[in-house]
Backbone of each chain as ProteinMPNN parsed JSONL, in Angstrom:
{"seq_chain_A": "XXXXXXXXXXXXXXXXXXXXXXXXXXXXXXXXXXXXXXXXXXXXXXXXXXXXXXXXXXXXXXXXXXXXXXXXXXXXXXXXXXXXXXXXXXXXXXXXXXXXXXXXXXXXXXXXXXXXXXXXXXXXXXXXXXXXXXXXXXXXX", "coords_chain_A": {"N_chain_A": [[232.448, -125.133, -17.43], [229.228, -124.34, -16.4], [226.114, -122.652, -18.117], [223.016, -121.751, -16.823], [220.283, -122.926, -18.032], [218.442, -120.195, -19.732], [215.555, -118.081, -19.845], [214.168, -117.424, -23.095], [214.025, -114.9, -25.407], [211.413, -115.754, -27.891], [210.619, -116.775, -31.03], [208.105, -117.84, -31.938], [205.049, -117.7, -30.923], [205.716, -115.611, -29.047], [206.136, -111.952, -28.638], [208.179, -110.865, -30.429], [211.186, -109.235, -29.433], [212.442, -107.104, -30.617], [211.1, -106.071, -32.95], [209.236, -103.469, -34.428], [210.703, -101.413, -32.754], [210.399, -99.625, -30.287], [210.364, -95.633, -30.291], [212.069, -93.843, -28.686], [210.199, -91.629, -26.065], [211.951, -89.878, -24.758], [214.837, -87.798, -24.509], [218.11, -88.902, -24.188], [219.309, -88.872, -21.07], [217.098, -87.844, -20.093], [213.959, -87.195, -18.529], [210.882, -86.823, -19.105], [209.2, -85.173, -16.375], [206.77, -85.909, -15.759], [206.293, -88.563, -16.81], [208.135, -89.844, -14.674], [206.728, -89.143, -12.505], [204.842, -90.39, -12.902], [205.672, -93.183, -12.933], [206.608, -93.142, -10.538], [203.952, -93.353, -8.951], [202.956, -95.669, -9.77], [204.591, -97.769, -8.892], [204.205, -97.102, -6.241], [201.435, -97.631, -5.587], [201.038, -100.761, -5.428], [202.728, -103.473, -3.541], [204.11, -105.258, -4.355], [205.799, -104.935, -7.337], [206.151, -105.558, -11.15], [207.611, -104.644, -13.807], [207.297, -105.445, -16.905], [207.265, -107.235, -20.257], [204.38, -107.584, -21.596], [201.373, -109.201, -20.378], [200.755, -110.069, -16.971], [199.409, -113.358, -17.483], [200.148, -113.506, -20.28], [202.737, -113.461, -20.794], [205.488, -111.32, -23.038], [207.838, -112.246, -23.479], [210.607, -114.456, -22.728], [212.395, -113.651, -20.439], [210.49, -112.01, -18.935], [208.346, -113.55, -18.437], [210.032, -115.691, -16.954], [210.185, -114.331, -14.359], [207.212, -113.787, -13.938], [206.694, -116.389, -13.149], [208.323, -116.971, -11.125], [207.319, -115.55, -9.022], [204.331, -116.079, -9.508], [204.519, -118.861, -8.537], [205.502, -118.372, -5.604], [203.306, -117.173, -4.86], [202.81, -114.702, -4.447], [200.715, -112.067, -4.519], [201.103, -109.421, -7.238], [201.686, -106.352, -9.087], [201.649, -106.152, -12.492], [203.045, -104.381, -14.659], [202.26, -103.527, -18.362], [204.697, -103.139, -20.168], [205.206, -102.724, -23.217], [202.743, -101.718, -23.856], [202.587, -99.338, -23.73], [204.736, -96.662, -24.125], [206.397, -94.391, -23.033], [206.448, -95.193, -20.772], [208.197, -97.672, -20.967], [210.573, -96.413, -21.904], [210.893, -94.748, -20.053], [211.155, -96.214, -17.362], [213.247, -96.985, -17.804], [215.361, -94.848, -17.148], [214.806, -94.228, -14.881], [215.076, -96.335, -13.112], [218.064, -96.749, -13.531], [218.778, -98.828, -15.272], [219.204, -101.233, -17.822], [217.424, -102.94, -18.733], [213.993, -104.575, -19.501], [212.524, -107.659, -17.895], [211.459, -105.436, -14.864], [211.84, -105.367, -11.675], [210.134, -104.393, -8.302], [209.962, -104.394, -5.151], [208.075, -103.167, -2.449], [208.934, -100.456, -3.217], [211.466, -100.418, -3.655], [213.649, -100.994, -5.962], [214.332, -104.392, -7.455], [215.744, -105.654, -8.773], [216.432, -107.665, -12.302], [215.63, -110.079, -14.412], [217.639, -112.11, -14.107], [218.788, -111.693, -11.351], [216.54, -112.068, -10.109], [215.966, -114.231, -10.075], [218.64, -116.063, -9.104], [218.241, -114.926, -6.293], [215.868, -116.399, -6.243], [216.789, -118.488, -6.262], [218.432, -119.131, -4.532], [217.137, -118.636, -2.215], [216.651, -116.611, -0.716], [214.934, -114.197, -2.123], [212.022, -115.113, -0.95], [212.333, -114.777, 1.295], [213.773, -112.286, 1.56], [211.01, -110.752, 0.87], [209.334, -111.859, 2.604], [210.565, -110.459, 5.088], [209.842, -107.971, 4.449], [207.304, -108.139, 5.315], [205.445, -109.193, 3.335], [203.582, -112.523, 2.237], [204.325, -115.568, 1.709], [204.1, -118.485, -0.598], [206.154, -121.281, 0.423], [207.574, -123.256, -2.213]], "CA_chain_A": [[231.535, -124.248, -16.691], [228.043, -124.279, -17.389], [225.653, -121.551, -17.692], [221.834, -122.514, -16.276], [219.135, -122.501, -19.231], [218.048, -119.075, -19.451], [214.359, -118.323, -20.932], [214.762, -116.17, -24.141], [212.697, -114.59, -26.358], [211.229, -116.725, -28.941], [209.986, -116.119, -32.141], [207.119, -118.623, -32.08], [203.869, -116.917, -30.05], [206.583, -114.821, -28.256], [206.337, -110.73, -29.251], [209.581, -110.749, -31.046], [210.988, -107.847, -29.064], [213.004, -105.728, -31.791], [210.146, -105.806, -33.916], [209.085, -102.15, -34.017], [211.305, -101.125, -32.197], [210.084, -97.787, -29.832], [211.495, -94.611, -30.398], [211.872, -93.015, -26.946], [210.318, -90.014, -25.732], [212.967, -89.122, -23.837], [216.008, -88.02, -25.128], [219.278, -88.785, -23.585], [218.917, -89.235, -19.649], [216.404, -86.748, -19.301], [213.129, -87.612, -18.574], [209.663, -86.096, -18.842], [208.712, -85.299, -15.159], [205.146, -86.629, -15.616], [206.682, -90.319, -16.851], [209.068, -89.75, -13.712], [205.513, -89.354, -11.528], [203.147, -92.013, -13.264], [206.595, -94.544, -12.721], [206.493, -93.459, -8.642], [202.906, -93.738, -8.226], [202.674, -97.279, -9.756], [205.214, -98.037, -7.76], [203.781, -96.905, -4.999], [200.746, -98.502, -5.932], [201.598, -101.827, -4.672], [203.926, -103.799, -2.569], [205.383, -105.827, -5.324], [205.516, -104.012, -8.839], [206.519, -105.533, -12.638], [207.94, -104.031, -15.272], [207.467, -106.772, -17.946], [206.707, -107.085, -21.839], [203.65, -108.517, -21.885], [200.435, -108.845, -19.018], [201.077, -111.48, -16.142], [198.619, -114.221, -17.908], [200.672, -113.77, -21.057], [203.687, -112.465, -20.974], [205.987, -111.42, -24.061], [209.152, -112.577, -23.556], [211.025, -115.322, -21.69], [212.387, -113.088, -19.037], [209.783, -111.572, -18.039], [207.714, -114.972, -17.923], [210.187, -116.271, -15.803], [209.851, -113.553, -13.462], [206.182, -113.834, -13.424], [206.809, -117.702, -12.775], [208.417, -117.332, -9.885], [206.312, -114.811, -8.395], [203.29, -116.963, -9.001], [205.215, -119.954, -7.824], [205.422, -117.839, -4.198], [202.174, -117.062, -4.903], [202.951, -113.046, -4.702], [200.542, -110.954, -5.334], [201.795, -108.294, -7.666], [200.848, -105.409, -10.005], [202.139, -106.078, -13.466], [203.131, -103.16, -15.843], [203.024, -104.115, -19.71], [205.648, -101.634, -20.606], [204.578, -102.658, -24.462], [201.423, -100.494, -24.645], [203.34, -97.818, -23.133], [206.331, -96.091, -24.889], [206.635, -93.298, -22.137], [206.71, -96.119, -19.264], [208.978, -98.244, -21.497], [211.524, -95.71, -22.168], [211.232, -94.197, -18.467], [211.538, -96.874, -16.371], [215.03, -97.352, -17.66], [216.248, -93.879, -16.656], [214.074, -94.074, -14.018], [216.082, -97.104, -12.365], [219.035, -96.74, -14.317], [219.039, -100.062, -15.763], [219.037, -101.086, -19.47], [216.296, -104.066, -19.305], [212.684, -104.863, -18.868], [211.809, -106.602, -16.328], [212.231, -104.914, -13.691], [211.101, -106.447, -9.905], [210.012, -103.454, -7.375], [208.868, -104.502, -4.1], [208.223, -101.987, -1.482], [209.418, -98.905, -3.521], [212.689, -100.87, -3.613], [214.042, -101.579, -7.354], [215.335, -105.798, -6.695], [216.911, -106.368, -9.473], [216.104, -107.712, -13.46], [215.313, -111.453, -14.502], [218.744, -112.363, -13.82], [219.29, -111.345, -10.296], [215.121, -112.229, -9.025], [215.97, -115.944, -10.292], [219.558, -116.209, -8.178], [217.857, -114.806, -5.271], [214.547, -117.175, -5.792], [217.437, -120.077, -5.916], [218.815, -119.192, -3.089], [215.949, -118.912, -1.13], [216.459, -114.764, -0.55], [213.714, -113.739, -2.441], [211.176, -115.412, 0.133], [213.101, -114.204, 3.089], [213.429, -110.447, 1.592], [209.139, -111.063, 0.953], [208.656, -112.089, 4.302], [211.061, -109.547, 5.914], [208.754, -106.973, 3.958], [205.531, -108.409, 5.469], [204.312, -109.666, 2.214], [203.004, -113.395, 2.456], [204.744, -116.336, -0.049], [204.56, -120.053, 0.093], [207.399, -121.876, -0.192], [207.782, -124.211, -2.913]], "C_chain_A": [[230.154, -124.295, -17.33], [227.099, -123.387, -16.961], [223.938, -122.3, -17.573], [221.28, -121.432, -17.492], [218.442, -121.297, -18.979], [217.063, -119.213, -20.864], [215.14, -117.31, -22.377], [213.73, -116.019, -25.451], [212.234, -115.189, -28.049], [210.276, -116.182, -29.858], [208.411, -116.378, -32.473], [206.296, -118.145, -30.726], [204.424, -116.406, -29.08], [206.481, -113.256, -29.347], [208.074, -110.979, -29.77], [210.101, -108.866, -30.384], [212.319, -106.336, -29.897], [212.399, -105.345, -32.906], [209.441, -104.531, -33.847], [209.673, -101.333, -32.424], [210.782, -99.283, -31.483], [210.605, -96.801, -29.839], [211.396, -93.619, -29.382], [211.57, -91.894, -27.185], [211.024, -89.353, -25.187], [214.264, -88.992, -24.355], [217.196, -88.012, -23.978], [219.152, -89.517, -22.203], [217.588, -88.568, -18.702], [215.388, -87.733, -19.513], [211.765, -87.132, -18.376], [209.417, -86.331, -17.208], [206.967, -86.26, -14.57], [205.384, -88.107, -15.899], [207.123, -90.38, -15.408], [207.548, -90.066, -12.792], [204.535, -90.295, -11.571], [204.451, -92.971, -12.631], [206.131, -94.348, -11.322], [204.785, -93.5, -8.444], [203.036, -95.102, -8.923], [203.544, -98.276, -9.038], [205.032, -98.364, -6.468], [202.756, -97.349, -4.316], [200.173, -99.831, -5.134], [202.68, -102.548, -4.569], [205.269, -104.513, -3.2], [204.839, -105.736, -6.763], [206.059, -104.516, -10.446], [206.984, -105.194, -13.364], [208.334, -105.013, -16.135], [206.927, -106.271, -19.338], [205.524, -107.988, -21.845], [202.83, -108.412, -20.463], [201.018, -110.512, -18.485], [200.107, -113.019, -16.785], [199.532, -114.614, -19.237], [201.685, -112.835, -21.576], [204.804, -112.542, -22.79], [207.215, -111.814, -24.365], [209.926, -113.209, -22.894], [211.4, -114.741, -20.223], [211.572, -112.213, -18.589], [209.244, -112.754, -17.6], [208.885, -115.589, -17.16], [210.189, -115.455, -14.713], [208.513, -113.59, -12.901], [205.691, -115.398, -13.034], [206.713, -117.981, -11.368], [208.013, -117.164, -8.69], [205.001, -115.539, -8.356], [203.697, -118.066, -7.912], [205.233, -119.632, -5.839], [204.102, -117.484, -3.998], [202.44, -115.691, -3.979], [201.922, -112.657, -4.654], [201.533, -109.644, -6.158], [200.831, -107.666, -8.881], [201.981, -106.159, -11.477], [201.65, -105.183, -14.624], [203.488, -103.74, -17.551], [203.569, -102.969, -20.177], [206.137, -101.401, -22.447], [203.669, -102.302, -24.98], [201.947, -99.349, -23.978], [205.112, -96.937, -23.034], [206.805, -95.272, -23.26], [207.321, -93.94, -20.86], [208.085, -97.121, -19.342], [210.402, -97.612, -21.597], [211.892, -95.169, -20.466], [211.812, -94.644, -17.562], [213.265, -97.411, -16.444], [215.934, -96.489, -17.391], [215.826, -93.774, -15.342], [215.509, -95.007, -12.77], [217.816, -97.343, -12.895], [219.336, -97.7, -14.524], [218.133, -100.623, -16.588], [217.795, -101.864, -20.006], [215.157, -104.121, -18.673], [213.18, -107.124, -18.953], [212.541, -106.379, -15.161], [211.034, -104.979, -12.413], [211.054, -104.909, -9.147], [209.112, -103.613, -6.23], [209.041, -103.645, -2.666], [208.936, -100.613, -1.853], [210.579, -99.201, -3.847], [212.686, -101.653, -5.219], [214.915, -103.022, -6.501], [216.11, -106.112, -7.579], [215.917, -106.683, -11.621], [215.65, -109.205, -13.337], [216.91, -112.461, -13.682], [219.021, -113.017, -11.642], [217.759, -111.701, -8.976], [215.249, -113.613, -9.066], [216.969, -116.51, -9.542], [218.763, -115.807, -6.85], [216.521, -115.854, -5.031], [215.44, -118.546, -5.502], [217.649, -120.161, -4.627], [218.16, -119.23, -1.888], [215.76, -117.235, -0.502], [215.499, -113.951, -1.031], [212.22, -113.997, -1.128], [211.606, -114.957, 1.322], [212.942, -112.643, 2.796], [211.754, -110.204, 1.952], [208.758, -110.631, 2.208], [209.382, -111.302, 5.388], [210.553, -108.446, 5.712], [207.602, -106.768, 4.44], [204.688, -108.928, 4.184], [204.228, -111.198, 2.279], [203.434, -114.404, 1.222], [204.205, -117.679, 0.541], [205.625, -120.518, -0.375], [206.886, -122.878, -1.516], [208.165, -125.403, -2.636]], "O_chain_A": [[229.959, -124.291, -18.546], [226.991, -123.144, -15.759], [223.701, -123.321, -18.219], [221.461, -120.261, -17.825], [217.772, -121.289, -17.946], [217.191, -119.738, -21.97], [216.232, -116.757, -22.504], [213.011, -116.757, -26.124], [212.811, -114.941, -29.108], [209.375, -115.377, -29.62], [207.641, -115.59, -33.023], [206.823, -118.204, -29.615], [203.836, -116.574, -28.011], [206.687, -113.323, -30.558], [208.951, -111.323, -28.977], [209.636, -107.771, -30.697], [212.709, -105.195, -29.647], [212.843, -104.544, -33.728], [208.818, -104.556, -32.785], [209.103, -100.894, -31.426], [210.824, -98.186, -32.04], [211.685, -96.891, -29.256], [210.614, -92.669, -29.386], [212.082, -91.128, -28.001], [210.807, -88.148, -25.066], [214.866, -90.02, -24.667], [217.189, -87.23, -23.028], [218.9, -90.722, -22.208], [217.214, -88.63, -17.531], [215.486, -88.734, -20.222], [211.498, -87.035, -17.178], [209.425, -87.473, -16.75], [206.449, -86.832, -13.612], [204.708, -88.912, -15.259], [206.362, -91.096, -14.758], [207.324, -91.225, -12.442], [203.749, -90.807, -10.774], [204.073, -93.592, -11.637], [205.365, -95.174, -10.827], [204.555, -93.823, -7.278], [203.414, -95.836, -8.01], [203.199, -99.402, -8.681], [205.396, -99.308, -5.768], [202.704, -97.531, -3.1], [199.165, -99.902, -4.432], [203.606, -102.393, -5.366], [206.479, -104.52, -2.974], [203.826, -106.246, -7.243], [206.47, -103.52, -11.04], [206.465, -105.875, -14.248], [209.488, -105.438, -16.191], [206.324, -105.217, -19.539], [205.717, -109.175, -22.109], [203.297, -107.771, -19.521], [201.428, -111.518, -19.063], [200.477, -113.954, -16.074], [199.745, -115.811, -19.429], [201.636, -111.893, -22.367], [204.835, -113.534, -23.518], [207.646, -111.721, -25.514], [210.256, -112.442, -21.989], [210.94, -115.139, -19.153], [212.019, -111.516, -17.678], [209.54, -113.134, -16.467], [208.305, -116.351, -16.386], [210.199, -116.205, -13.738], [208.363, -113.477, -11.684], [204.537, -115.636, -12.678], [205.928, -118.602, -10.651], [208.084, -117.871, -7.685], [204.484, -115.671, -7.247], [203.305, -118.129, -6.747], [205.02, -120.501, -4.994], [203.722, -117.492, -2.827], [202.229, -115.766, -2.769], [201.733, -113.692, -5.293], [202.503, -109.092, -5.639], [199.809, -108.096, -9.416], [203.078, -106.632, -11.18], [200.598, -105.123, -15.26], [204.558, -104.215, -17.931], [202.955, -101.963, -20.533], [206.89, -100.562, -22.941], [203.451, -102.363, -26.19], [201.213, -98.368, -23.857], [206.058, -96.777, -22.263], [207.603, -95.834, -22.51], [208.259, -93.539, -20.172], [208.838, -97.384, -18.404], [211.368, -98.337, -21.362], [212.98, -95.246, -19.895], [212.698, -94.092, -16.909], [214.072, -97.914, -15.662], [217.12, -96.812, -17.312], [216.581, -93.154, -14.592], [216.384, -94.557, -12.031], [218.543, -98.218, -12.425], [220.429, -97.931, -14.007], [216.908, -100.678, -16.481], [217.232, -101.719, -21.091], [215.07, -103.818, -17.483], [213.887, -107.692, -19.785], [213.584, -106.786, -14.649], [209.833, -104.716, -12.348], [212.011, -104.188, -9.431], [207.95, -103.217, -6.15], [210.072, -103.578, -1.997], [209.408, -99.831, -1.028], [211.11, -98.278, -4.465], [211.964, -102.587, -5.57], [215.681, -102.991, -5.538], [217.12, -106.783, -7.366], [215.001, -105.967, -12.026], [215.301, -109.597, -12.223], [216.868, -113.335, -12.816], [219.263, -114.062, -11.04], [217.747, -111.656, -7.746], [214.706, -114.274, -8.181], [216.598, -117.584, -9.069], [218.69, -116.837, -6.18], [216.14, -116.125, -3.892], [215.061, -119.468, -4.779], [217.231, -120.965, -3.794], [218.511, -119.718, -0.814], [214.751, -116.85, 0.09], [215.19, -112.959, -0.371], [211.613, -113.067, -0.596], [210.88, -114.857, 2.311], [212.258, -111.871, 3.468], [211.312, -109.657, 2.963], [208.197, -109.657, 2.711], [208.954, -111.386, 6.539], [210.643, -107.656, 6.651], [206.891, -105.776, 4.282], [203.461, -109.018, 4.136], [205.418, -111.427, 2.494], [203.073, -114.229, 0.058], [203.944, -117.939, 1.716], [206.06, -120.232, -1.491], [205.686, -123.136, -1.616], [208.313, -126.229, -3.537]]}, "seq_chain_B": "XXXXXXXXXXXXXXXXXXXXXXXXXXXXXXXXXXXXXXXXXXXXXXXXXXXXXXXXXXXXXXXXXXXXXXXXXXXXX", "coords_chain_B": {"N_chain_B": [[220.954, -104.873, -36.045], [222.812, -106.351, -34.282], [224.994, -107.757, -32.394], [228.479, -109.222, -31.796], [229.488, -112.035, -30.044], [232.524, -111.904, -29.545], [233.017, -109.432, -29.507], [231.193, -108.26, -27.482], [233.122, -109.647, -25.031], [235.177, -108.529, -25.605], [234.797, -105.798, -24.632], [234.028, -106.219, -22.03], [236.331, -107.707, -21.4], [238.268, -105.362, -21.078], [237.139, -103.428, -19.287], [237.255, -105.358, -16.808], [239.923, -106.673, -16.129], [241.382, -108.476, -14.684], [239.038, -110.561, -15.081], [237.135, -113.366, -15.778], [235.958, -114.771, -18.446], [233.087, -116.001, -19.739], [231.033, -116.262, -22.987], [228.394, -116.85, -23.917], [226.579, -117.527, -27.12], [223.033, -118.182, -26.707], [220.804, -118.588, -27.985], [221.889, -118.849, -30.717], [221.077, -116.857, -32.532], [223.092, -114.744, -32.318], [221.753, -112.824, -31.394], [220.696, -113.432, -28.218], [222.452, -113.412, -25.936], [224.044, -115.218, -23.237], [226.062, -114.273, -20.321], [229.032, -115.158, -17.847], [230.746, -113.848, -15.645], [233.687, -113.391, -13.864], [234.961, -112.138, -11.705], [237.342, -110.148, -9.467], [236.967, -107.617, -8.81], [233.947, -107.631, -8.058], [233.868, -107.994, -5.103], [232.776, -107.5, -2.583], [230.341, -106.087, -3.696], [226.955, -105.481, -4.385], [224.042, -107.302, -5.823], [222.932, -106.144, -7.869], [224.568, -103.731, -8.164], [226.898, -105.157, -9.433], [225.765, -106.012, -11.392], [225.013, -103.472, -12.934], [227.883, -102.687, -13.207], [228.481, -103.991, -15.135], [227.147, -103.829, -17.501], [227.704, -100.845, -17.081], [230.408, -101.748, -18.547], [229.553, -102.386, -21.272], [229.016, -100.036, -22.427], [227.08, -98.374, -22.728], [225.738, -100.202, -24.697], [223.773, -102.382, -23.892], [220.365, -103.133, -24.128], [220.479, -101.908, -26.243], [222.073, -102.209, -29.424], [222.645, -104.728, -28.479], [220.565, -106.904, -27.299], [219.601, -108.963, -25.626], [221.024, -110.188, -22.264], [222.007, -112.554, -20.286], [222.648, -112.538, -16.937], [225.839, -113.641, -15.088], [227.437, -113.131, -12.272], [229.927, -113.156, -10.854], [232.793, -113.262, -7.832], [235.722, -114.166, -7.634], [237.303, -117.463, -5.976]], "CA_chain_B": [[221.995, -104.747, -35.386], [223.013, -107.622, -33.373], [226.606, -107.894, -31.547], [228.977, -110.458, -31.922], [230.127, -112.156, -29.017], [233.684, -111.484, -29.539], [232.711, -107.455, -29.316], [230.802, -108.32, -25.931], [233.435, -110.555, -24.977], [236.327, -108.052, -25.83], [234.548, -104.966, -24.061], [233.846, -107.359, -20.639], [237.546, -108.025, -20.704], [238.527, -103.846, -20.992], [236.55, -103.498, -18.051], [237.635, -106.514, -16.183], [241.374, -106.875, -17.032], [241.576, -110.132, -14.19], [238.573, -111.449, -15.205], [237.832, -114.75, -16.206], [235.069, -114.515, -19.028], [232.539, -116.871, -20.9], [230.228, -115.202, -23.761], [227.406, -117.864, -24.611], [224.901, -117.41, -27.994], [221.742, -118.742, -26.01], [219.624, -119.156, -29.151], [222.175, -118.993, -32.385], [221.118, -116.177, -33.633], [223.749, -113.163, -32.413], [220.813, -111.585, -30.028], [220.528, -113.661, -26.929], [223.48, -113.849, -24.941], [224.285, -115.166, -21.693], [227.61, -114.171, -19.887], [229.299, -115.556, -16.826], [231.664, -112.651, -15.225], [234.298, -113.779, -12.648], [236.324, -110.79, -11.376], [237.553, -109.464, -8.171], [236.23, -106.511, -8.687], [233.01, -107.575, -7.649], [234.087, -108.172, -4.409], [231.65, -106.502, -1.737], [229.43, -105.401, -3.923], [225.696, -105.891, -4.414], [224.32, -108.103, -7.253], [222.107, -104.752, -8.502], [225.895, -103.178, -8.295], [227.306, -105.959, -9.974], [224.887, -106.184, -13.186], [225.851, -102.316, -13.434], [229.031, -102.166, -13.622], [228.837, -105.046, -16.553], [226.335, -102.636, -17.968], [228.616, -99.872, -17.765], [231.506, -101.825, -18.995], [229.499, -102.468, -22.445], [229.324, -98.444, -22.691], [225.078, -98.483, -23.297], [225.265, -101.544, -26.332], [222.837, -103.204, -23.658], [219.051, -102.101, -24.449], [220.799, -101.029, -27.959], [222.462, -103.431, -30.197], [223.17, -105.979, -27.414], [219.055, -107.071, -27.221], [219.604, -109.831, -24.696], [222.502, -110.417, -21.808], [221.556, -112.557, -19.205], [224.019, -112.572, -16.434], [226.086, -114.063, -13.877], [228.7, -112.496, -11.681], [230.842, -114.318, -9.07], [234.221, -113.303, -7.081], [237.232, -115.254, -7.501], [237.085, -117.814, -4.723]], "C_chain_B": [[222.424, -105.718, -33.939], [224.778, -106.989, -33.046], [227.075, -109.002, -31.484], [229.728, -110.566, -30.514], [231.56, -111.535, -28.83], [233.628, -110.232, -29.023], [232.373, -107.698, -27.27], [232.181, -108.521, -24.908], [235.06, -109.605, -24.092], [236.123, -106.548, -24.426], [234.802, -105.286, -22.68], [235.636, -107.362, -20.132], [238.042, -106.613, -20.461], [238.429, -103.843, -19.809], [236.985, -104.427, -16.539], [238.656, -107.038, -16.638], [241.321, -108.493, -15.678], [240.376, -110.913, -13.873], [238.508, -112.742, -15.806], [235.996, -114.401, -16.896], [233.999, -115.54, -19.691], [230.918, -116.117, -21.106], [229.437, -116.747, -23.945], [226.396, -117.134, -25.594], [224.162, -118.395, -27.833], [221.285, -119.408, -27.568], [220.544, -119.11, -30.454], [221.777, -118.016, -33.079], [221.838, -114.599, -33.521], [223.04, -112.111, -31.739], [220.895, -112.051, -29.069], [221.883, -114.273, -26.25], [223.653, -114.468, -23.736], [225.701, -115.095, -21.228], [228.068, -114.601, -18.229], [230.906, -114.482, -16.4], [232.211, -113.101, -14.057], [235.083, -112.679, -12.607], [236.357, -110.444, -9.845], [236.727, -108.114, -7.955], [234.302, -106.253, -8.406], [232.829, -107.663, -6.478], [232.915, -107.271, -3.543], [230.623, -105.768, -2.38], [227.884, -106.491, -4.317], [225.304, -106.725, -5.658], [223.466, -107.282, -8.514], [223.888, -103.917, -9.149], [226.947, -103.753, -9.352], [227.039, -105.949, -11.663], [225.428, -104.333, -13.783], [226.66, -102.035, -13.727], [229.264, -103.131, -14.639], [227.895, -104.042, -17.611], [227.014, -101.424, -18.463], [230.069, -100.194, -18.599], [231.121, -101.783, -21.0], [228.677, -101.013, -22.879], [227.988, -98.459, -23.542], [224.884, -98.639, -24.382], [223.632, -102.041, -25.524], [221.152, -102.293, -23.901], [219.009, -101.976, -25.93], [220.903, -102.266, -29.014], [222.627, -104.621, -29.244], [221.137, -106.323, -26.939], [219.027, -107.998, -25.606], [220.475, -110.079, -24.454], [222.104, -111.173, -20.735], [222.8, -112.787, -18.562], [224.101, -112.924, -15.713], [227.245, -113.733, -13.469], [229.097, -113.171, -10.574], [232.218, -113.522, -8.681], [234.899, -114.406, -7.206], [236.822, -116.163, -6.372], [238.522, -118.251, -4.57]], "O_chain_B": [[222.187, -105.476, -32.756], [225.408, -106.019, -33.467], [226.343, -109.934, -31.153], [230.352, -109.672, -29.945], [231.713, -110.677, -27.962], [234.272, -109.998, -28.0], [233.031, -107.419, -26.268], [232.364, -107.665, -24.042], [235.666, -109.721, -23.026], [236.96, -106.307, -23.556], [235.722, -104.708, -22.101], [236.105, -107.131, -19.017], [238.363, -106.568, -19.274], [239.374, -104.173, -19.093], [236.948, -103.97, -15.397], [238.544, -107.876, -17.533], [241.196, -109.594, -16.215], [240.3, -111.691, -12.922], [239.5, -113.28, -16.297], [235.063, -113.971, -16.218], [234.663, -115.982, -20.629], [230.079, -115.684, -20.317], [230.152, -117.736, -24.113], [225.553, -116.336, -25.183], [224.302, -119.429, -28.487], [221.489, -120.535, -28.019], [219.881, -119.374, -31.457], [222.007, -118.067, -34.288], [221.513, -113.602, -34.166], [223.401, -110.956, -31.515], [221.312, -111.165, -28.323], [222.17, -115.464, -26.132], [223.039, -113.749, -22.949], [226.518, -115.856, -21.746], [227.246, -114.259, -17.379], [231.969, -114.6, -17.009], [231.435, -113.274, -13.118], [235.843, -112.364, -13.524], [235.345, -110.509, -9.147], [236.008, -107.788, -7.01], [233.62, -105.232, -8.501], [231.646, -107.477, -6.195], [232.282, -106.379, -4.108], [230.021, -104.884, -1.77], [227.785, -107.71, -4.459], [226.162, -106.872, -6.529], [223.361, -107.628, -9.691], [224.177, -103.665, -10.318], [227.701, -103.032, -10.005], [227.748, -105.904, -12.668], [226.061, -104.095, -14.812], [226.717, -101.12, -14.548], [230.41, -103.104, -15.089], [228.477, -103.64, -18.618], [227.045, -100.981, -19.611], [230.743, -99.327, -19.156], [231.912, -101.383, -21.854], [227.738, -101.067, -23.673], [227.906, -98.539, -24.768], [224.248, -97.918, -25.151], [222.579, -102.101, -26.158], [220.967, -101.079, -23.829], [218.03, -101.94, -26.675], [220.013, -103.061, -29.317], [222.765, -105.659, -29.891], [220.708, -105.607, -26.035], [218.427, -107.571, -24.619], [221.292, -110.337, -25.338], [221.694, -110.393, -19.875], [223.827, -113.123, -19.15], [223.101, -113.005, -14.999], [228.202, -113.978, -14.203], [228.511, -113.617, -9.588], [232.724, -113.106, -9.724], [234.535, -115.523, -6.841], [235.917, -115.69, -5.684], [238.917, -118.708, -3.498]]}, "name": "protein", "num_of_chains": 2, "seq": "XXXXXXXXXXXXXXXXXXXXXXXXXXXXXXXXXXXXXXXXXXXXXXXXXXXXXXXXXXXXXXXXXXXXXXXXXXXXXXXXXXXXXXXXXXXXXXXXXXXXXXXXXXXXXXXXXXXXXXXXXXXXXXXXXXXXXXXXXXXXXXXXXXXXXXXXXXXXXXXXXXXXXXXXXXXXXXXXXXXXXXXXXXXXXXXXXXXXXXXXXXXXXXXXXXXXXXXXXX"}
């Protein structure tokens, strides 16, 4: 069985991402209401939303950069959140969507999934079809 | 605090008693995993639904000690 090369966070001009490790503002599941409201307006923001380590030009960590790959690659627009200058956003967005990893894909208000699950759907060709069943504008590849 | 496959490996199967499992260390060093999850129990469900309930099977390691999981879930065929 073989598993397809997955990016991964590298030590060499990659943020090493357990290196200061953040110590959440939020304890438990709870979540400051005001993180809870900055997450839905950037959200809301625009049509297709980020949650990555690192800014779209230079991202910090393999899966996000392949996320912001493939999204260029469709030639997306999107907002990208570096959720590494922002503890509050960092810690939130994972109670927020209840799921454990950055990044995290949000297009149209709609959580899509992590690195994992935006790269199976870009194989398959479902990512461009959800897009364009959205109204948002890709090119194929 | 890293996680040894075996741990991942062992939890995955708890969770997934007729799955069919393979734990990969991506990079060699006990942080970046990748896992391939075959179970019935994914049957009809979503692939958001899917990554969760592998999520909940490793009882919130992922994020924690478990740094990196990338994943792939399939149904029996």
């Amino acid at each position: 069985m073989r598993l397809p090369s997955k990016p991964r966070c590298r030590s060499e001009g990659f943020h090493r991402c357990r290196v200061g490790k953040i110590q959440p503002n939020v304890k438990g599941k709870q979540m400051m209401n005001s993180t809870a409201d900055r997450i839905r307006d950037v959200i809301a923001s625009s049509d297709v939303v980020l949650f990555m380590k690192g800014v779209p030009a230079a991202p910090q960590c393999g899966f996000s950069a392949a996320v912001v790959q493939i999204l260029s690659g469709l030639a997306v627009p999107f907002r990208g959140v570096d959720v590494l200058s922002d503890p509050q956003i960092r810690e939130g967005i994972k109670v927020f969507s209840n799921w454990p990893t950055i990044p995290q894909l949000y297009v149209k208000g709609e959580f899509l999934g992590g690195a994992d699950i935006v790269r199976e759907m870009f194989q398959a060709g479902e990512l461009a079809a959800l897009l364009s069943d959205k109204g948002i504008a890709t090119v194929s590849t | 605090m890293a996680m040894a496959g075996s741990d991942i490996e062992r939890l995955l199967k708890g969770a997934f008693p007729d799955a069919h499992v393979v734990v990969v260390d991506l990079a060699g060093d006990g942080d970046h995993y990748g896992a391939r999850i075959t179970s019935a129990a994914f049957a009809g469900k979503s692939r958001i639904q899917q990554h969760k309930m592998v999520y909940d099977a490793l009882q919130g390691q992922m994020g924690g000690a478990l740094h990196a999981l990338a994943l792939e879930t399939a149904v029996p065929k």
